[in-house]
C-alpha positions in Angstrom: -98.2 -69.2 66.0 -96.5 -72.1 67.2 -92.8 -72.7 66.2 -91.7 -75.2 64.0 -90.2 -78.9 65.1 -86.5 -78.3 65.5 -85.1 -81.6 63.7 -81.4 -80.2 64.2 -81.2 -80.9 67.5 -80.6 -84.2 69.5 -83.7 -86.0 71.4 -83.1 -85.2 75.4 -83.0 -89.2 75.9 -81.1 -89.7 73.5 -78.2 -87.0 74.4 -78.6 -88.4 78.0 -77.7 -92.1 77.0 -74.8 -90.7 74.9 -73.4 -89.0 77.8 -73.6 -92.1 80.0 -71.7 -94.3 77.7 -69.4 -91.6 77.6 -68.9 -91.3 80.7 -68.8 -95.2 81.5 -66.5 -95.6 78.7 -64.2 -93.1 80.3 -64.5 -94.5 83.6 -63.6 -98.2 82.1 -60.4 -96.9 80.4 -59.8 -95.0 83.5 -59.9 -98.3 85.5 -57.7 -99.8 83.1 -54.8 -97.3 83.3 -54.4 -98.5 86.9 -54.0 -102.2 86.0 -50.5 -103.9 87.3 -49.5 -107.4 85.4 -46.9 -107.5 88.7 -50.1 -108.4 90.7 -51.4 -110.7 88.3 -48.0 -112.4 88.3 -47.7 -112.2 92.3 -50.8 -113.2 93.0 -50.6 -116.5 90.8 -47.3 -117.5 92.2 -48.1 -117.2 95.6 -51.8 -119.3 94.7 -50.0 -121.5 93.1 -47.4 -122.4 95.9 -49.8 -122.7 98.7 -52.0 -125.3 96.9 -49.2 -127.4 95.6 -48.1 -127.4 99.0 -51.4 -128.2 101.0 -53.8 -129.1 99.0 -54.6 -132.8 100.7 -56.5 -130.8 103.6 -58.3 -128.9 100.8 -59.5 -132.7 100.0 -60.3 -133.2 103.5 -62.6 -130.3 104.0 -64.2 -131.2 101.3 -65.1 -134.5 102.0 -66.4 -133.0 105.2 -68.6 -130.5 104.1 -70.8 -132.6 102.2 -70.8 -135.8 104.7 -74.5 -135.8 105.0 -75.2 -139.3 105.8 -75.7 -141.0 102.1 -74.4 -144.4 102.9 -71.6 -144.1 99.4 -69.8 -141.8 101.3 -66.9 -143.1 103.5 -66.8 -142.6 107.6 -63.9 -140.5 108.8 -63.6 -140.2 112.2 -61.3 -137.4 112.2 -58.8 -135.3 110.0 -56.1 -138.0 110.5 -57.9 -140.7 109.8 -59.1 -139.4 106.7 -55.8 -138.7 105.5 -54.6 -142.3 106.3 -57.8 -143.9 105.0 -57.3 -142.0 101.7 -53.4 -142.9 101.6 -54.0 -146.5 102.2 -56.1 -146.8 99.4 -54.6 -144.7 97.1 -51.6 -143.6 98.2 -50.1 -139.5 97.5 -52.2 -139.9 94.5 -55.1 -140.1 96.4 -54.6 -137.0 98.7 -53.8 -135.4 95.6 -56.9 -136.0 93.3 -58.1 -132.6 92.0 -54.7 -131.1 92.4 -54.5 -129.7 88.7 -58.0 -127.6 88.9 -57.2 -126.8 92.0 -53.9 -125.1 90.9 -55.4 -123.7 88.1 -58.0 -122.4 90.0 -56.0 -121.2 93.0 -53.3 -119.5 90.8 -56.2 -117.7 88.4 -58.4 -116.7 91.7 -55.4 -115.0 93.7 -54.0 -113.8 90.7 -57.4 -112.3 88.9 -58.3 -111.1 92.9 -54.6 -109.3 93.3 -54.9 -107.7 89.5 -58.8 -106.3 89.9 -58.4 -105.8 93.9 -55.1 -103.3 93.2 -56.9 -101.7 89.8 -60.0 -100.8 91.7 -58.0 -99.5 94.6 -55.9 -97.0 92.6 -59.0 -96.0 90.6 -60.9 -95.3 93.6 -57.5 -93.5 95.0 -56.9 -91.1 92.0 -56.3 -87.7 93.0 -56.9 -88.2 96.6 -54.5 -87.7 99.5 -56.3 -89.6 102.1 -56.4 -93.2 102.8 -58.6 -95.5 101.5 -61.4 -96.3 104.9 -62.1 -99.5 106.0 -65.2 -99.7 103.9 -63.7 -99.2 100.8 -61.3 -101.5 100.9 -63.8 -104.0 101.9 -66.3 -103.1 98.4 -63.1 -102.9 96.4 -62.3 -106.5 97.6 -66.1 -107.9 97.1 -66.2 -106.2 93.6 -62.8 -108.0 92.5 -64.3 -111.2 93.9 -67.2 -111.4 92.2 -65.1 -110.5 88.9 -63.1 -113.5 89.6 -65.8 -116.0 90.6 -67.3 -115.3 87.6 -64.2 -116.0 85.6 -63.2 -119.3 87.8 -66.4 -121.1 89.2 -66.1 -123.7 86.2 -63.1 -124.6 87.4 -63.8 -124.9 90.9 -66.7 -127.2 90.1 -64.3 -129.4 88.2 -62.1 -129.4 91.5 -65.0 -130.4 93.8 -65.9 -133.3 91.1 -62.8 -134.8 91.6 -62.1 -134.8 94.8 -65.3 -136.4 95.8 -64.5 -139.3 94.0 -64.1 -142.2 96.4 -63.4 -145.5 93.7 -60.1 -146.5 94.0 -60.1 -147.9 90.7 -58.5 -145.5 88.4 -60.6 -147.0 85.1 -64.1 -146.8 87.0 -64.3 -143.7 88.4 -66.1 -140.8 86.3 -63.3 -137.9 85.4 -60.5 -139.2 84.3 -59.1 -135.4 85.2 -59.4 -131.7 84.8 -60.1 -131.2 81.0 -62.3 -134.9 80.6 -64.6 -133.2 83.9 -64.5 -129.8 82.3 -66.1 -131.3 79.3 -68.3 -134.0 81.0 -69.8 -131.3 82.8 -71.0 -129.4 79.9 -71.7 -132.1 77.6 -74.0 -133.2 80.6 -75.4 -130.0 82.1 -74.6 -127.5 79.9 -73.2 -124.3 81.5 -75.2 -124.2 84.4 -73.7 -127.5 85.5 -70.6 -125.6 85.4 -72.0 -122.6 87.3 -73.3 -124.4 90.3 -72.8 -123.0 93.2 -72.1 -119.9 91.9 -74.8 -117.7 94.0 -73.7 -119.0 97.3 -69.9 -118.3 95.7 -71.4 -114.9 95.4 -72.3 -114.8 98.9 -68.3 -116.1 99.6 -67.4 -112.7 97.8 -68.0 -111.3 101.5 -65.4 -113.4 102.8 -62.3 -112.2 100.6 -63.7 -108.4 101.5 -63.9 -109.0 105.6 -60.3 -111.1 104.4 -58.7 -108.0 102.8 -60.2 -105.4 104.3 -58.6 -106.9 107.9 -55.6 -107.6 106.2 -55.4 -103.6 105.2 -56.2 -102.3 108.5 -54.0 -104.5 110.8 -51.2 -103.2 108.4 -52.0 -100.0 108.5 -53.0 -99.9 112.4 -49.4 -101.5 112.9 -47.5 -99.5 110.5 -49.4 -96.3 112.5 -47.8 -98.3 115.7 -44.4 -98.2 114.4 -44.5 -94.1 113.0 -43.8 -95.9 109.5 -45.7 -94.9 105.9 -48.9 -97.1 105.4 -47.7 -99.0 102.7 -44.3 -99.8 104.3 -43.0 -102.8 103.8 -42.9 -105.7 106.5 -41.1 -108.5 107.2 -42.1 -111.9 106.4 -42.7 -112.7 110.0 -45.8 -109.8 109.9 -47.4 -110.1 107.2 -47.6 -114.2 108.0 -49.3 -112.6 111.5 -51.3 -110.0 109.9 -52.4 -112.4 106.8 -53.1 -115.2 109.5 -55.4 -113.1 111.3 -57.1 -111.3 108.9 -58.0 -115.2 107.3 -59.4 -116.8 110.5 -61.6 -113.6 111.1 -63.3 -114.1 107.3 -63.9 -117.8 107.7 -65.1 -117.5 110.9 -67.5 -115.5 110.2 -68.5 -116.3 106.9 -67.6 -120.2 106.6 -71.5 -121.7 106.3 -71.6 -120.7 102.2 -68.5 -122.9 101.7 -70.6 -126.3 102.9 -73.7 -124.5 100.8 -71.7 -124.5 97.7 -69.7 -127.8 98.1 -72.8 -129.8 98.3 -74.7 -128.2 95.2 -71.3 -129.0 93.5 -71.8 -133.0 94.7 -72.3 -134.9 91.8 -73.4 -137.9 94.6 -76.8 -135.8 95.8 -79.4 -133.3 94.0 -80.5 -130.2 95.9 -83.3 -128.1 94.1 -81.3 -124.7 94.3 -79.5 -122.9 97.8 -82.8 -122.1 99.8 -82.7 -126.7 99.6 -79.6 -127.0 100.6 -79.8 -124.3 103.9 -83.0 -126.4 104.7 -82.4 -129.8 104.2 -79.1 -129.2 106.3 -80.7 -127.5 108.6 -83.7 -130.2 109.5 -81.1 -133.1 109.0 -78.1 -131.7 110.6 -78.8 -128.7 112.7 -76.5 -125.4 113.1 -73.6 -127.9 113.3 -74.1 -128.9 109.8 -73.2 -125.3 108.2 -69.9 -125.7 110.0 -68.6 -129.3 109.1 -65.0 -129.4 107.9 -64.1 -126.1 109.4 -61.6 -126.8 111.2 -59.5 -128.7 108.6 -60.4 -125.5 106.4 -58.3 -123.5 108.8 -55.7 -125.8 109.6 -55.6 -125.7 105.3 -56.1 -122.0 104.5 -54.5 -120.0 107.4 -50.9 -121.4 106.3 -52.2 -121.5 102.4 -53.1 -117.6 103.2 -50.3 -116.7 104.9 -47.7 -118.3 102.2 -49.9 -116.8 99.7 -49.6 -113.3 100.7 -45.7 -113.6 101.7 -45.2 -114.9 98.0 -47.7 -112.1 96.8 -45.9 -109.0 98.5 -42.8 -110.0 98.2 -42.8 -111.3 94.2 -44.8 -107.9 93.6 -42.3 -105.9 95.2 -39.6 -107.2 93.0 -41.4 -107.4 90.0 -42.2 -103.5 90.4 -38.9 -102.6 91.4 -37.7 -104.5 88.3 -40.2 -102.5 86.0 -39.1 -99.1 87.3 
């Protein structure tokens, strides 16, 4: 005789998916427990300070990257020159267009990167003795990234906009600034107008992991060096070294996606996608294409990294001796 259907008792599928989001939901509170504000608030401050304080070669690169020949665009000879050409039209004002997304954008990316990079660390840390490897300071940094991308690209879009504006005339030109692009953008394009560029940005996720996860090992290689604790603290002399050399290894090796991304984000030229943009550069420009405005990239973001993560370590230090 066969037995009779047990209806007391829960479906196997149905146990199983209870248990995951369990689980996940334990995980997700777990993760939480380990989040700092200090590194929200260090991260912002020291974002915030290095744009404010260097952001006309930000404008530069920029103008770089997508110089692809369209005869709108002006001819730079060089870093200097654009600098001039742009402050004899415009003046400061002019090397400063796109300042106030880039500050917003700056200060929320290092901030959001600090606060997920540090929470996903300690989760990953919890109830373990040993270091963290090389590795896992490298997927804890890409995973923060792409958190932060996701939260940001808008803004950086908004940035780009701006600062590839070449009128002069204040009433003529498109954005009148952050918040009139912002909504331009998406009254235009909808939100995949203010996404654009974000799969190459993706890509860029590997340059803040190769970033952080050199910036971790040359401090822990030279704290091991010194016979001091891991985590001890430098001077601000080091960490400008270590931060300095942990920033030119990343863009050096990852710098192509930044010229990818910058030109979907033109509003001056219309590329079909990322797979367009590699090829059209590549049949128009050759290999040298993928690297234009690189080098006023690192004259911009090895001292913009290096004040960053002085500001960073030593505002987070405070800020968590204060809360103790």
């Amino acid at each position: 005789m066969g037995s009779a259907p047990n209806h007391g008792t829960v479906p196997e599928t149905g146990l199983s998916n209870k248990v995951s989001a369990v689980s996940l939901a334990g995980h997700v509170q777990q993760l939480v427990s380990h989040v700092r504000l200090e590194n929200l608030v260090a991260g912002l401050s020291g974002g915030v300070v290095s744009t404010l304080v260097l952001h006309p070669l930000d404008l530069v690169k920029i103008r770089f990257a997508v110089s692809d020949g369209l005869d709108l665009r002006p001819k730079y000879s060089g870093i200097l020159h654009c600098m001039k050409s742009v402050w004899q039209q415009e003046g400061l004002r002019g090397l400063y267009q796109g300042v106030t997304p880039n500050v917003w954008g700056a200060g929320a990316s290092w901030g959001l990167y600090f606060f997920f990079y540090n929470a996903i660390k300690a989760y990953i840390k919890e109830g373990r003795q040993t270091e963290l490897s090389a590795t896992e300071h490298m997927v804890s940094a890409a995973q923060a990234g792409v958190l932060t991308l996701t939260l940001t690209n808008p803004i950086w879009v908004t940035k780009t906009r701006l600062v590839l504006q070449y009128n002069s005339d204040q009433s003529s030109k498109q954005y009148k600034g952050m918040m009139d692009a912002l909504v331009k953008i998406y009254r235009h394009e909808g939100v995949p107008g203010l996404y654009k560029g974000y799969v190459p940005g993706l890509l860029g996720t590997s340059h803040g992991a190769m970033q952080f996860m050199a910036y971790e090992e040359l401090k822990r290689e030279y704290n091991k060096y010194r016979k001091a604790p891991s985590d001890a603290k430098l001077n601000a002399l080091e960490y400008i070294a270590m931060a300095a050399l942990s920033k030119i290894f990343a863009v050096a090796t990852t710098y192509p996606y930044q010229v990818v991304r910058a030109r979907l984000q033109d509003q001056h030229n219309i590329y079909n996608g990322v797979i367009d943009v590699v090829r059209r550069t590549w049949r128009n420009e050759g290999a040298i294409g993928f690297y234009k405005g690189m080098i006023p990239n690192l004259i911009r973001v090895t001292p913009a990294c290096c004040i960053t993560f002085v500001v960073y370590e030593n505002v987070s230090r405070f800020l968590m001796g204060q809360s103790k």
